[in-house]
Backbone as numpy.savetxt, mean C-alpha at the origin, in Angstrom:
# Nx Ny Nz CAx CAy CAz Cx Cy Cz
12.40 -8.77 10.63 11.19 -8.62 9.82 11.46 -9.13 8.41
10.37 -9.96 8.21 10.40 -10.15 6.56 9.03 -10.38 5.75
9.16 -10.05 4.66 8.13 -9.57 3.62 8.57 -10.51 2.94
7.42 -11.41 2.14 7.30 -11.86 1.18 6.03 -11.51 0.69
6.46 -11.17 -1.04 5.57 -10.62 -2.29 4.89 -11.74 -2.92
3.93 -12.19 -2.86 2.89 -12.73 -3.70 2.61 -12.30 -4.85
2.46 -12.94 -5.94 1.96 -12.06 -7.12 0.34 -12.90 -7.62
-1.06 -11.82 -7.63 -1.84 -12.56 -7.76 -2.76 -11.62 -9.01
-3.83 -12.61 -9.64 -4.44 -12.36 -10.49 -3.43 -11.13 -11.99
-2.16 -11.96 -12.03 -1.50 -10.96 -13.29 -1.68 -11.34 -14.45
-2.26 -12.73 -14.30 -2.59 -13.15 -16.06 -3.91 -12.19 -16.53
-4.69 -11.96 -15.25 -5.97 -11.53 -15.87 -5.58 -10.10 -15.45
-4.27 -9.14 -15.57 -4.57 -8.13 -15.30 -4.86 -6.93 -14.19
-4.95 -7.90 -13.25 -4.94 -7.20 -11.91 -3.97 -6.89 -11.65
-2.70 -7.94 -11.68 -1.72 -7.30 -10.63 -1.29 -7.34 -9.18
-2.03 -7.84 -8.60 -2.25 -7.89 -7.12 -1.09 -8.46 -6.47
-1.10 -7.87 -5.48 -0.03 -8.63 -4.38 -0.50 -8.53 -2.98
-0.35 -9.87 -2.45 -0.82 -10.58 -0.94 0.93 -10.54 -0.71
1.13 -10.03 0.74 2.32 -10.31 1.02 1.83 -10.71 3.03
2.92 -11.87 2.53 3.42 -12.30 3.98 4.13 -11.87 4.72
3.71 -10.81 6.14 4.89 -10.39 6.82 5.02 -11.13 8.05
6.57 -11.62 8.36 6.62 -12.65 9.58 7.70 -11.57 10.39
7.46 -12.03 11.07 8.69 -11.71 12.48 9.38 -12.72 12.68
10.56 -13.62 12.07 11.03 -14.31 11.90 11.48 -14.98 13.20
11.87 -14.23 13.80 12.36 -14.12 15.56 11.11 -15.28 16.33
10.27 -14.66 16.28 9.10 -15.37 16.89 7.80 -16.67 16.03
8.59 -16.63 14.39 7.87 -17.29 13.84 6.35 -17.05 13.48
5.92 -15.74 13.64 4.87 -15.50 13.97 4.51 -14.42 12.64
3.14 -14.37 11.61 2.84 -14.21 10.70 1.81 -13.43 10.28
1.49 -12.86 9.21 0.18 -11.94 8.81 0.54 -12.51 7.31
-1.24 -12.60 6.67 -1.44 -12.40 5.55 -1.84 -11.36 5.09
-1.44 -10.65 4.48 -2.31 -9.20 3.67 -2.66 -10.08 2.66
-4.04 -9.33 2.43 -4.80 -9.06 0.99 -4.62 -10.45 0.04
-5.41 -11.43 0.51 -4.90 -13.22 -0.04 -6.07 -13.20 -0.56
-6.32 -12.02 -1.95 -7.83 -12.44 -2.26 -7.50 -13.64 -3.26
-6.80 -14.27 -4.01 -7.25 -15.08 -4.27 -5.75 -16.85 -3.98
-6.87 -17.14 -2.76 -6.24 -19.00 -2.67 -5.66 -19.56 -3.15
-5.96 -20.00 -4.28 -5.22 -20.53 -5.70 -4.05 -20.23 -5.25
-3.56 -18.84 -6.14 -2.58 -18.61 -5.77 -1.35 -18.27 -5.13
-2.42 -18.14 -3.60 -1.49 -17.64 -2.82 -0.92 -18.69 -1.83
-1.71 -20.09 -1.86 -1.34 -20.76 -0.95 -0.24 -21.69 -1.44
-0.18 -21.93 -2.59 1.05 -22.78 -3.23 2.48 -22.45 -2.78
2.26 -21.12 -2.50 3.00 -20.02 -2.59 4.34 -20.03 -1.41
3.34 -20.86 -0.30 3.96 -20.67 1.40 3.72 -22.39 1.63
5.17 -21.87 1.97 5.33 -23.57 3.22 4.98 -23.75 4.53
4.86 -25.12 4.61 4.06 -25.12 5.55 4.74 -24.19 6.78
5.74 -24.29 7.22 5.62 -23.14 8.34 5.59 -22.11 8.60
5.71 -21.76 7.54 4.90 -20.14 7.02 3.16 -20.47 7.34
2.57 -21.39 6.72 1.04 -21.75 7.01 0.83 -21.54 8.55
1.23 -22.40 9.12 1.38 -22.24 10.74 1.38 -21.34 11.30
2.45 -20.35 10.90 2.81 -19.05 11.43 1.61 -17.81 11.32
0.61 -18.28 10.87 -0.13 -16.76 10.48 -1.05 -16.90 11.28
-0.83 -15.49 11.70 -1.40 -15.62 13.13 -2.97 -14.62 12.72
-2.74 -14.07 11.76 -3.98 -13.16 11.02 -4.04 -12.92 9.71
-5.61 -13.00 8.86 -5.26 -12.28 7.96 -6.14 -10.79 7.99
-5.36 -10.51 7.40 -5.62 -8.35 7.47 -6.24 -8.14 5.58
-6.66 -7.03 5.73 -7.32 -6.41 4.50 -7.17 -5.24 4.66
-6.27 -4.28 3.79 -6.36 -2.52 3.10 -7.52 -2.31 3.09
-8.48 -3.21 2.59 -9.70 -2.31 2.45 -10.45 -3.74 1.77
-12.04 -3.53 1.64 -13.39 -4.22 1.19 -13.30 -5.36 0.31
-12.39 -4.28 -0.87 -12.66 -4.80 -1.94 -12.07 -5.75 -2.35
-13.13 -6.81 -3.63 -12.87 -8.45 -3.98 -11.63 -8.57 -3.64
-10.84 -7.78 -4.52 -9.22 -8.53 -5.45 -8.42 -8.24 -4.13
-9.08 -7.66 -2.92 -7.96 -7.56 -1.52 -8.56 -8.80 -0.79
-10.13 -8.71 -0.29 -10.57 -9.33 0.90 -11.24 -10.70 0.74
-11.83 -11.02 -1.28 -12.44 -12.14 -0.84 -11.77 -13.69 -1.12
-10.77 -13.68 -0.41 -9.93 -14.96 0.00 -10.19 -15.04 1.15
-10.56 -14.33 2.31 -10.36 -14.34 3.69 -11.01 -15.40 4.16
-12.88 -15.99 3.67 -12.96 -16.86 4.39 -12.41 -18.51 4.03
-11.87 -18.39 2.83 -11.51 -19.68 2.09 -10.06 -19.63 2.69
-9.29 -19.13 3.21 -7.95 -18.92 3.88 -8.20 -19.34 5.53
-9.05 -19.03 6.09 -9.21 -19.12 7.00 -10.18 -20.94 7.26
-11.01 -20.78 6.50 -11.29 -21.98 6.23 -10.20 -23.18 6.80
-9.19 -22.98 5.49 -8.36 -23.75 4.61 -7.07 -23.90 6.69
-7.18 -22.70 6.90 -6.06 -22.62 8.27 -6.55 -23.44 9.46
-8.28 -23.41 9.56 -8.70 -23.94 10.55 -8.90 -25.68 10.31
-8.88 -25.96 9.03 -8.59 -27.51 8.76 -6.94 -28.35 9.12
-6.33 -26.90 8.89 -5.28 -27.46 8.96 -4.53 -27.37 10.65
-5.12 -26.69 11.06 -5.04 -26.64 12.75 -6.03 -26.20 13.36
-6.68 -26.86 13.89 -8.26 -27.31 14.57 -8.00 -26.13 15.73
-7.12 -25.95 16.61 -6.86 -25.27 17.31 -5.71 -24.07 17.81
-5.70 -23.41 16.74 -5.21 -22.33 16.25 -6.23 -21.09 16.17
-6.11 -20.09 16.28 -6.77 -19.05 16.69 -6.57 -17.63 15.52
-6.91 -17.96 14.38 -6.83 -16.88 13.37 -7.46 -15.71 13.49
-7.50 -14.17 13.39 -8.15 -13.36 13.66 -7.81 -12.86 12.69
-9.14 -12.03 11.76 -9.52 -11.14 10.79 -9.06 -10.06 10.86
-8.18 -8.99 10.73 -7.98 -7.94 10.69 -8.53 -6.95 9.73
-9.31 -6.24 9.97 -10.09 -5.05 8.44 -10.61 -3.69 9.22
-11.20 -2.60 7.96 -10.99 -1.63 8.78 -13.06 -1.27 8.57
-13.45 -2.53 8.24 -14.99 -2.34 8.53 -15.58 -3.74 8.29
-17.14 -3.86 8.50 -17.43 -5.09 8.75 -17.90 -5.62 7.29
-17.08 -4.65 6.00 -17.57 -5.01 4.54 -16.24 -5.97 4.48
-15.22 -6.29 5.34 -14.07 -7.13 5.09 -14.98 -8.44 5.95
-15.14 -9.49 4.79 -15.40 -10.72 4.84 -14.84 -10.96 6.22
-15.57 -11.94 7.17 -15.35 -12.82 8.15 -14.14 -11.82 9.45
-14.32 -10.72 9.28 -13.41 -9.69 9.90 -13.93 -10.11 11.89
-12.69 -9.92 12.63 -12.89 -9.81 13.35 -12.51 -8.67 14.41
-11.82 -8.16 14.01 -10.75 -6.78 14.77 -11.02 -5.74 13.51
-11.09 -4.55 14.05 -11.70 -3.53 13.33 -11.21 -2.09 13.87
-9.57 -2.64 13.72 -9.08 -1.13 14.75 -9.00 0.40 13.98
-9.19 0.77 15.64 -9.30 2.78 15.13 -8.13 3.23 14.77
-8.03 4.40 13.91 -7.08 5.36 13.69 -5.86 4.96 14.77
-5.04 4.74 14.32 -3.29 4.92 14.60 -3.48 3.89 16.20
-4.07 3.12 16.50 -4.36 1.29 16.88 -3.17 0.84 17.06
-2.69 0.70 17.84 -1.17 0.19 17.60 -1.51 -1.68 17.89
-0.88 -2.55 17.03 -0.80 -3.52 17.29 0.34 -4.55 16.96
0.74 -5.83 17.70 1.81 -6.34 17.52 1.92 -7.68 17.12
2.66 -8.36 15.69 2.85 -9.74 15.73 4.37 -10.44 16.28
4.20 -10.76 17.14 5.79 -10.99 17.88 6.26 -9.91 18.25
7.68 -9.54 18.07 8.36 -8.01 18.34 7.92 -6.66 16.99
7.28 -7.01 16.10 6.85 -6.09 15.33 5.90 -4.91 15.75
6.41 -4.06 15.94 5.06 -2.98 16.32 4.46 -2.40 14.65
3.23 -2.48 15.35 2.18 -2.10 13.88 1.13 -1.46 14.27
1.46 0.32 13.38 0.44 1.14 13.69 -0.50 1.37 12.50
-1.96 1.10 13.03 -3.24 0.96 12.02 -3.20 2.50 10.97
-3.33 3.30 9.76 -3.22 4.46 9.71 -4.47 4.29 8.82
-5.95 4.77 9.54 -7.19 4.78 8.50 -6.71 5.95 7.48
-6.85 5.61 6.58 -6.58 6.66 4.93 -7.93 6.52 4.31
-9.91 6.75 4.73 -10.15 7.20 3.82 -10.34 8.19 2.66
-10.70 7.14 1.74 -10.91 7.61 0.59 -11.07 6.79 -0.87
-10.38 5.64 -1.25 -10.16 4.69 -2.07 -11.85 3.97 -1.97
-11.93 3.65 -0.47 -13.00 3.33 0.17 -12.65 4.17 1.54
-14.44 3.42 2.37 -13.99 4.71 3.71 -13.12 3.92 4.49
-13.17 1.96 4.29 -12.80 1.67 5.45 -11.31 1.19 5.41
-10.43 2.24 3.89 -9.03 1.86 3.86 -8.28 1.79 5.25
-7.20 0.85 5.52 -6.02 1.26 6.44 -5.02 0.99 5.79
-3.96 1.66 6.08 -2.40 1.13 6.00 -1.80 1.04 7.05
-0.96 -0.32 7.49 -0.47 -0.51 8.16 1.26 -0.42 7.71
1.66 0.55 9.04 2.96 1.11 9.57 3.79 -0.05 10.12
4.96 -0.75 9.83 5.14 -1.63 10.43 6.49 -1.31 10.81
6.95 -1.69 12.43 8.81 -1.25 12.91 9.05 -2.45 13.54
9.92 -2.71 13.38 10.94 -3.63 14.04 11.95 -3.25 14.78
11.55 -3.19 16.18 12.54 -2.34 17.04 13.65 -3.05 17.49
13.78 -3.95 16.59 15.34 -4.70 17.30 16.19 -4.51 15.96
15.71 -4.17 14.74 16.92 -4.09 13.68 16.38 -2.42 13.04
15.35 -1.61 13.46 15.24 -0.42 13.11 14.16 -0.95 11.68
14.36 -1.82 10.81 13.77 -1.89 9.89 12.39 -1.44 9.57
11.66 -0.93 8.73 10.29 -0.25 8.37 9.97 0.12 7.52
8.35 -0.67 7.30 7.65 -0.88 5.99 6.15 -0.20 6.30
5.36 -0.11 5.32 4.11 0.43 5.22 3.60 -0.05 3.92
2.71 -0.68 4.43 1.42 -2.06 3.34 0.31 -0.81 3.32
-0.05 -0.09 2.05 -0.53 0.63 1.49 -1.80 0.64 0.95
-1.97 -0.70 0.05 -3.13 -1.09 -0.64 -3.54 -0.30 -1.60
-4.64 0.41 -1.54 -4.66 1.23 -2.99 -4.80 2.52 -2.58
-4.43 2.94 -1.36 -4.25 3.93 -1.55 -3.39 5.04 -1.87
-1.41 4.19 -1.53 -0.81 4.73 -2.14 -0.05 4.01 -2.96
0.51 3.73 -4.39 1.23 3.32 -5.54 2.70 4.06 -5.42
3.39 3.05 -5.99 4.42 3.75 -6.03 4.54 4.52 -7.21
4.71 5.75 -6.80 4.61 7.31 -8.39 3.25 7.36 -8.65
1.59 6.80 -7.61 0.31 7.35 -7.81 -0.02 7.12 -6.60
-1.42 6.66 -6.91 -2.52 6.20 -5.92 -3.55 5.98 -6.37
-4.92 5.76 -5.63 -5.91 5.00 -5.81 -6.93 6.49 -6.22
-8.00 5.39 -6.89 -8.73 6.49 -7.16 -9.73 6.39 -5.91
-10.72 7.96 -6.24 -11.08 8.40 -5.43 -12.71 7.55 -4.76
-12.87 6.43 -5.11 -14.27 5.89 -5.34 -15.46 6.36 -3.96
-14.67 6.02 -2.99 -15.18 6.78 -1.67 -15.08 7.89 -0.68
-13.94 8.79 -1.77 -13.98 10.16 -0.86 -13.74 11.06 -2.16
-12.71 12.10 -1.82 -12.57 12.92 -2.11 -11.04 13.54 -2.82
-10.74 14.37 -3.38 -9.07 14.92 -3.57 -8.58 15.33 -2.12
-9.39 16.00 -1.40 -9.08 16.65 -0.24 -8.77 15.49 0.63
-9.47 14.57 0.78 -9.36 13.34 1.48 -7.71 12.26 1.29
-7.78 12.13 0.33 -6.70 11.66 -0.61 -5.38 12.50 -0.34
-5.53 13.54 -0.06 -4.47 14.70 0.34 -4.09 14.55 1.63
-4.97 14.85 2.56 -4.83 13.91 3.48 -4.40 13.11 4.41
-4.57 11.85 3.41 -4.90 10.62 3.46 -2.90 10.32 3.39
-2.36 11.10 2.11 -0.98 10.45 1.48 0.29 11.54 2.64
-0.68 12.78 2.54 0.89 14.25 2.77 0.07 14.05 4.39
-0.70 13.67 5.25 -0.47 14.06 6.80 -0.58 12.75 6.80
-1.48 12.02 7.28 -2.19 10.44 8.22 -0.41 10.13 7.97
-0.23 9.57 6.67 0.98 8.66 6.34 1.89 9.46 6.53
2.73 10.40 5.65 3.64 11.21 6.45 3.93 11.42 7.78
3.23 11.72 8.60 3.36 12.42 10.01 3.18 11.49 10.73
2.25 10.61 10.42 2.76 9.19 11.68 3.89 8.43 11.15
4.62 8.39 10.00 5.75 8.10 9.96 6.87 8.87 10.25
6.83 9.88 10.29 7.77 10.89 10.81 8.98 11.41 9.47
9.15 12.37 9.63 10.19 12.82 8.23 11.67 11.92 8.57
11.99 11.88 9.87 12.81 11.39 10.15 13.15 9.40 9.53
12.18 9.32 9.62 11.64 7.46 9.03 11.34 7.52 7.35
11.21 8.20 6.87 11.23 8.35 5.36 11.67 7.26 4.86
12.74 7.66 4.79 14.16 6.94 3.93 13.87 5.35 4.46
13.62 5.74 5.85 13.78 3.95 5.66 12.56 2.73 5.78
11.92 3.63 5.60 10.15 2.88 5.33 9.84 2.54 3.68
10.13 1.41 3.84 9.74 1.01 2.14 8.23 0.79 2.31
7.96 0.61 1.35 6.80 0.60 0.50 6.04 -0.41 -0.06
4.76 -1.21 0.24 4.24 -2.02 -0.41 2.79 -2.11 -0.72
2.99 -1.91 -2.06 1.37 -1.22 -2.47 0.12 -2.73 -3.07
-0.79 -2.65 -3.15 -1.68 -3.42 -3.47 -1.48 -3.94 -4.58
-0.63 -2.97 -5.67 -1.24 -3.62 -7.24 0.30 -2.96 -7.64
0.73 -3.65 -9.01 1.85 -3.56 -9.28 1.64 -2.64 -10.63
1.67 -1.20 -10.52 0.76 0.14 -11.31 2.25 0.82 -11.88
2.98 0.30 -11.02 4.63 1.51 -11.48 4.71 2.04 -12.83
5.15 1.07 -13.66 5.47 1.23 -15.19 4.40 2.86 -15.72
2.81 1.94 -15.68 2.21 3.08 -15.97 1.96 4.15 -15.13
2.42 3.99 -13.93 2.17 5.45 -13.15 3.28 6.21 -13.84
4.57 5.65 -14.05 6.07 6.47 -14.60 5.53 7.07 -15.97
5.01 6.31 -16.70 4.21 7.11 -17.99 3.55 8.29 -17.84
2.92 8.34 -16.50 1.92 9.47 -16.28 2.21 10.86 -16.04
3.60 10.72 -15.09 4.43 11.58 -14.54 5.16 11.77 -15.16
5.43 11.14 -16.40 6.84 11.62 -17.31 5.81 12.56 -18.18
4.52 13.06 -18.42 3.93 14.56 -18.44 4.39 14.77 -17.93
4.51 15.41 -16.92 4.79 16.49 -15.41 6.21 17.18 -15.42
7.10 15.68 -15.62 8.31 15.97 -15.79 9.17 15.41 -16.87
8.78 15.69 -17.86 8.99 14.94 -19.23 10.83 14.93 -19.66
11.64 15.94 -19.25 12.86 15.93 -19.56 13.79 15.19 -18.51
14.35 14.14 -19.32 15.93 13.47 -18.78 16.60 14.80 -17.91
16.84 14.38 -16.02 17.05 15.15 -15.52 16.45 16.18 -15.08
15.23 16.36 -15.10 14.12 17.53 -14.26 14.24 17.08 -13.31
13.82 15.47 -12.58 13.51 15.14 -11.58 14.05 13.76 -11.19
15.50 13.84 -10.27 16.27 12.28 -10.58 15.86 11.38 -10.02
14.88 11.50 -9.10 14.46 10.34 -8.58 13.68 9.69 -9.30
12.54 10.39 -10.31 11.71 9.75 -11.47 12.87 9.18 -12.39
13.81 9.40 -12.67 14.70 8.68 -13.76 15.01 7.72 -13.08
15.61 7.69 -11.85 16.00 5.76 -11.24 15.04 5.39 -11.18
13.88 5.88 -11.11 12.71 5.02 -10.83 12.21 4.50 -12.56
12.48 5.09 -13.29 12.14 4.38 -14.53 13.16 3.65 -15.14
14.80 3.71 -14.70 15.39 2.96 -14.94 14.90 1.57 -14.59
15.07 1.46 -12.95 14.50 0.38 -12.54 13.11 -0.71 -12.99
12.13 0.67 -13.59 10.88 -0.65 -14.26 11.09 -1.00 -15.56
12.76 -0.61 -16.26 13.00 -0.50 -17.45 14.00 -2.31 -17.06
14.21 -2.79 -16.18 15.06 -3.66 -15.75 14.03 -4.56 -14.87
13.13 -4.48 -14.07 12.24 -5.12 -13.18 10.88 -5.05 -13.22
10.16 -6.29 -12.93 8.92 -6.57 -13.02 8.32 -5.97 -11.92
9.09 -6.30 -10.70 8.51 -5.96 -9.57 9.29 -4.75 -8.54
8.35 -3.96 -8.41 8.14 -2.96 -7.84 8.14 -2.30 -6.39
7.34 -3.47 -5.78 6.98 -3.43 -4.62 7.86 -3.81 -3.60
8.33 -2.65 -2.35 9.06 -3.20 -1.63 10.50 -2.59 -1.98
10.74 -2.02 -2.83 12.04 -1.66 -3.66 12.38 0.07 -3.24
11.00 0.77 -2.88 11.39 2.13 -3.07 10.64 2.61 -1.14
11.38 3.89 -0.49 10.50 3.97 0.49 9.63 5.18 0.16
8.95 5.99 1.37 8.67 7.11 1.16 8.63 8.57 0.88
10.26 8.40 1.60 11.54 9.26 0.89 10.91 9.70 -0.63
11.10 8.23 -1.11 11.10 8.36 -2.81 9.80 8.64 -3.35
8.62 8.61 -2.48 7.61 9.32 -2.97 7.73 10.43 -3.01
7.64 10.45 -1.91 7.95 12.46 -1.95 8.85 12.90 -3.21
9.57 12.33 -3.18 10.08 12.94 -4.38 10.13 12.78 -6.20
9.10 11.17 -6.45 8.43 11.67 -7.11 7.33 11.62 -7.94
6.84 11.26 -6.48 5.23 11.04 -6.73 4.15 12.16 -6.97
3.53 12.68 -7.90 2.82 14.22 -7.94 1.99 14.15 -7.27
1.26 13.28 -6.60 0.12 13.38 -5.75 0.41 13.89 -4.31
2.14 13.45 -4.37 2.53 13.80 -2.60 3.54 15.06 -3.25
3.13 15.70 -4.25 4.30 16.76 -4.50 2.97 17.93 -5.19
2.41 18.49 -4.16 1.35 19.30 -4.75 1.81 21.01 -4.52
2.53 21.15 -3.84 3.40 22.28 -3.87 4.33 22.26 -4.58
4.67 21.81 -5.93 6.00 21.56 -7.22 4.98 22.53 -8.30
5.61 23.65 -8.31 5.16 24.74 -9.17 4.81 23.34 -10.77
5.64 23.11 -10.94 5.59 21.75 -12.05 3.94 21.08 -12.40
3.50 20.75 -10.88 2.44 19.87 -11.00 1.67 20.77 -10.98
1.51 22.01 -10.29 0.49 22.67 -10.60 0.59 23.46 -11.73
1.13 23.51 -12.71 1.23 23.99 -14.00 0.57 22.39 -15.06
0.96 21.62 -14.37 0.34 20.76 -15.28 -0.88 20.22 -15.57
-1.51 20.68 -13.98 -3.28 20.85 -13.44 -3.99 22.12 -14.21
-2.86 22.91 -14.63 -3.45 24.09 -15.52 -3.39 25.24 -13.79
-3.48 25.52 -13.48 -2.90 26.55 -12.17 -1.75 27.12 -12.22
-2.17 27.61 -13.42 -0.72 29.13 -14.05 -0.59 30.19 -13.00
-1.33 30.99 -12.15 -1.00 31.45 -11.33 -1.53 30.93 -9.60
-0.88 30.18 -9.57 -0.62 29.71 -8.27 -2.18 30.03 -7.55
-2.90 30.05 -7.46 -4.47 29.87 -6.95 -5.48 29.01 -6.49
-4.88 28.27 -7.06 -5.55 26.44 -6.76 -5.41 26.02 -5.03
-6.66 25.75 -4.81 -6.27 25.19 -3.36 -5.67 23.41 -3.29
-5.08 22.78 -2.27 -4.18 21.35 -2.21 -5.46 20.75 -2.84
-6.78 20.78 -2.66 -7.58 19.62 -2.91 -8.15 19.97 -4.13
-8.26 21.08 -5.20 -8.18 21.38 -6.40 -7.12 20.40 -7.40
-6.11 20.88 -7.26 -4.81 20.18 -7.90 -4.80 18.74 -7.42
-5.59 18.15 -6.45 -5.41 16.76 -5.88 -6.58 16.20 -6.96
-7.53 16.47 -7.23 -8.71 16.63 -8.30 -8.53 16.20 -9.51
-7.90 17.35 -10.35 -7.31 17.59 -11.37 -6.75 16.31 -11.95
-5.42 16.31 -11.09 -4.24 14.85 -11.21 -4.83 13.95 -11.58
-5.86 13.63 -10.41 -6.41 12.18 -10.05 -7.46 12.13 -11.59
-8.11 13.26 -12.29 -9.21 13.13 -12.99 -8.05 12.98 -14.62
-6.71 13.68 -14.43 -5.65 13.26 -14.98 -5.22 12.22 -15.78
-5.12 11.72 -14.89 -4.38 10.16 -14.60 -5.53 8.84 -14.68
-6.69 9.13 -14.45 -8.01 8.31 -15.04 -8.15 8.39 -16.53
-7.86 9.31 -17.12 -7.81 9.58 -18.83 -7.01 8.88 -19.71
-6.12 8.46 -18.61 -4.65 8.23 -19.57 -5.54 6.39 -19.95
């Protein structure tokens, strides 16, 4: 398995990343989230071009999905008879053709890839679970719903949803056991300021060591994505740490009373302020 990181729309601020995952073995390819052409096609050689056998979308929106038909376009000029298929998780993803349900298992070459609907960001988010059962390797393409040290806001659901969405759907179909070795690749490159957000929460050198390598690291690197797994959310991400007496003191829930989707609320209305 291999991932390649795109970096798109960062002059203007977005941030974005389209990443290419191939199954190298079989030559065989996915585009995530190529909203914008320009830059993503310079990007890949031609047999990488060849190789993509789909492009997929996290979810609806512009800065993920609207490259899809100018990509597809651009694939069917370049091989008349090649067979591209849309991957999205509703029919608001441009030119979509596959529209799989909850935990969908699907495969590019030897890659198994399980669909995990997470709304809430929007309704028709997915993240896709990805294993490679010949080297163990495993990743999970996120989009906006989870950041590394945040997540997305709530535009189409809820805190409760969002709760969810990060501590069961994603957790539990990845299994506690797969943690550690499921990295991480989120839609938008948010780290730096998510580490700002959470260094409230846990403001002292040494409260929480996984937030200190993790700010070492954006203190040394641009890029983010792909670097940390889920392991490392959990430990120290506050959105997936809602039982840390910490975060709920920082939601204001001095005596422990707050229900998970209260304090999921709070954070999120939090972390929009900053």
């Amino acid at each position: 398995m291999q991932v390649k990181s795109i970096k798109m729309r960062w002059e203007s601020g977005g941030v974005n990343y389209c990443y290419l995952l191939s199954d190298s073995k079989n030559k065989k390819s996915w585009l995530i989230d190529p909203a914008e052409p320009p830059e993503v096609l310079p990007e890949l050689n031609e047999d990488e071009k060849i190789s993509i056998e789909a492009i997929v979308n996290t979810h609806h929106h512009y800065d993920h999905a609207d490259g899809n038909a100018d990509i597809l376009k651009y694939l069917k000029e370049k091989n008349p008879t090649s067979k591209v298929e849309v991957i999205g998780g509703s029919k608001d993803c441009p030119k979509v053709t596959i529209i799989p349900e909850n935990l969908k298992k699907l495969h590019l070459g030897d890659l198994e890839i399980t669909c995990i609907r997470t709304p809430c960001h929007t309704r028709d988010s997915i993240c896709y679970y990805v294993k490679d059962p010949t080297t163990d390797e495993r990743c999970i393409f996120t989009g906006d719903t989870l950041f590394t040290a945040g997540c997305g806001r709530f535009f189409e659901g809820t805190g409760e949803e969002m709760d969810i969405a990060l501590n069961n759907s994603i957790l539990e179909t990845v299994g506690r056991q797969n943690w550690s070795k499921t990295r991480v690749y989120p839609g938008h490159e948010y780290t730096s300021d998510n580490v700002k957000f959470v260094r409230k929460i846990y403001p002292q050198v040494g409260e929480n060591k996984a937030l200190d390598e993790l700010e070492q690291f954006c203190s040394k690197h641009e890029v983010t994505a792909g670097r940390f797994t889920l392991k490392d959310e959990v430990e120290f991400n506050p959105f997936m740490r809602l039982e840390d007496p910490k975060v709920q003191k920082a939601v204001g829930d001095t005596n422990n009373s707050w229900d998970r989707a209260q304090i999921m609320d709070k954070l999120r209305a939090m972390k929009n302020r900053m």
